[in-house]
C-alpha positions in Angstrom: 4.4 -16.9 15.9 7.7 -17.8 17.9 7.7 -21.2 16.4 7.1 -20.1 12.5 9.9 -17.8 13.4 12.4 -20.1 14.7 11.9 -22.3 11.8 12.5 -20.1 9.1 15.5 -19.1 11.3 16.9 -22.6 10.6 15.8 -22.8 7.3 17.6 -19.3 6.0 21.0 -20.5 7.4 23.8 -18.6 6.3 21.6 -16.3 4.5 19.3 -15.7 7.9 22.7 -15.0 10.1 24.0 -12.7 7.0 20.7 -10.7 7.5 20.8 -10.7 11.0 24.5 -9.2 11.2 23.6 -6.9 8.8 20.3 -5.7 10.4 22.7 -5.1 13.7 24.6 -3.3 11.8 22.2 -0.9 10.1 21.5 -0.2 14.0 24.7 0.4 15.0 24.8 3.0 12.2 22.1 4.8 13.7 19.4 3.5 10.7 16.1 2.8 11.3 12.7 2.2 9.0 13.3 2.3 5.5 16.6 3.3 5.9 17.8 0.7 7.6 16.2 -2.1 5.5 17.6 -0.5 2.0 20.6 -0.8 4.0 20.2 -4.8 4.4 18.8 -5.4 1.5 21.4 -3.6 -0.6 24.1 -5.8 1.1 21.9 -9.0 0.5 21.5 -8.4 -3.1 25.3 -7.7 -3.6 26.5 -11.0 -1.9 23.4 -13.0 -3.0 22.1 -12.4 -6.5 20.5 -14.9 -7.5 17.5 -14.8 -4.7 14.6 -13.3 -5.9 13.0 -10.4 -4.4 9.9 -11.5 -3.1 11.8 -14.1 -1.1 14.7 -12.0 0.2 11.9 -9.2 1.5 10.4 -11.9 3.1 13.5 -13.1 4.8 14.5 -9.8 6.1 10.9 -8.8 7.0 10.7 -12.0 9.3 14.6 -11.9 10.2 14.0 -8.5 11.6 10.7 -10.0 14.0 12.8 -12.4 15.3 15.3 -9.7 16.1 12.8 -7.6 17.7 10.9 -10.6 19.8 14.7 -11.6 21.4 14.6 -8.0 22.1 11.4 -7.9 23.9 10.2 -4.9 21.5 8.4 -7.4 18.7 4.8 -6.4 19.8 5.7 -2.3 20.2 6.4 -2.4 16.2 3.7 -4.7 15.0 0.8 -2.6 13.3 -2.1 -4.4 14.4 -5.6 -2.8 13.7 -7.0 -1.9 16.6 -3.8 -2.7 18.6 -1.7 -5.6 19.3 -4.1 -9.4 19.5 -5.2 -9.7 22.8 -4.8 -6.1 23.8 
């Protein structure tokens, strides 16, 4: 998983460092859940219009992993059934 996530880290760019300021951000203003991605993806869409949904959702959805693994808190928010693999 680390290693899909650090190459779609490299492969967003300026995009994937825009989403990751922005998901700091959305922290720092206390957001979390929904509220905080309707926060990033409202900023996404207004600086980058022409990338389709789909694609941006899954940009921010993995974006936000990656933030959460560096953080050590990746495993605590996945929704495994039955728990996390290997538990």
């Amino acid at each position: 998983m680390k290693t899909g996530l650090g190459i779609l880290w490299l492969a967003a760019g300026e995009l994937g460092r825009d989403l990751l300021s922005w998901i700091e951000l959305a922290e720092g203003h206390g957001l979390s859940g929904r509220q905080a991605f309707d926060y990033v993806w409202r900023k996404a869409r207004a600086r980058y219009r022409d990338i389709g949904g789909w694609l941006l959702n899954l940009l921010i959805e993995a974006l936000l992993a990656r933030h959460l693994a560096r953080q050590g808190q990746l495993d605590a928010s996945l929704d495994w059934p039955g728990g996390p693999a290997g538990a």
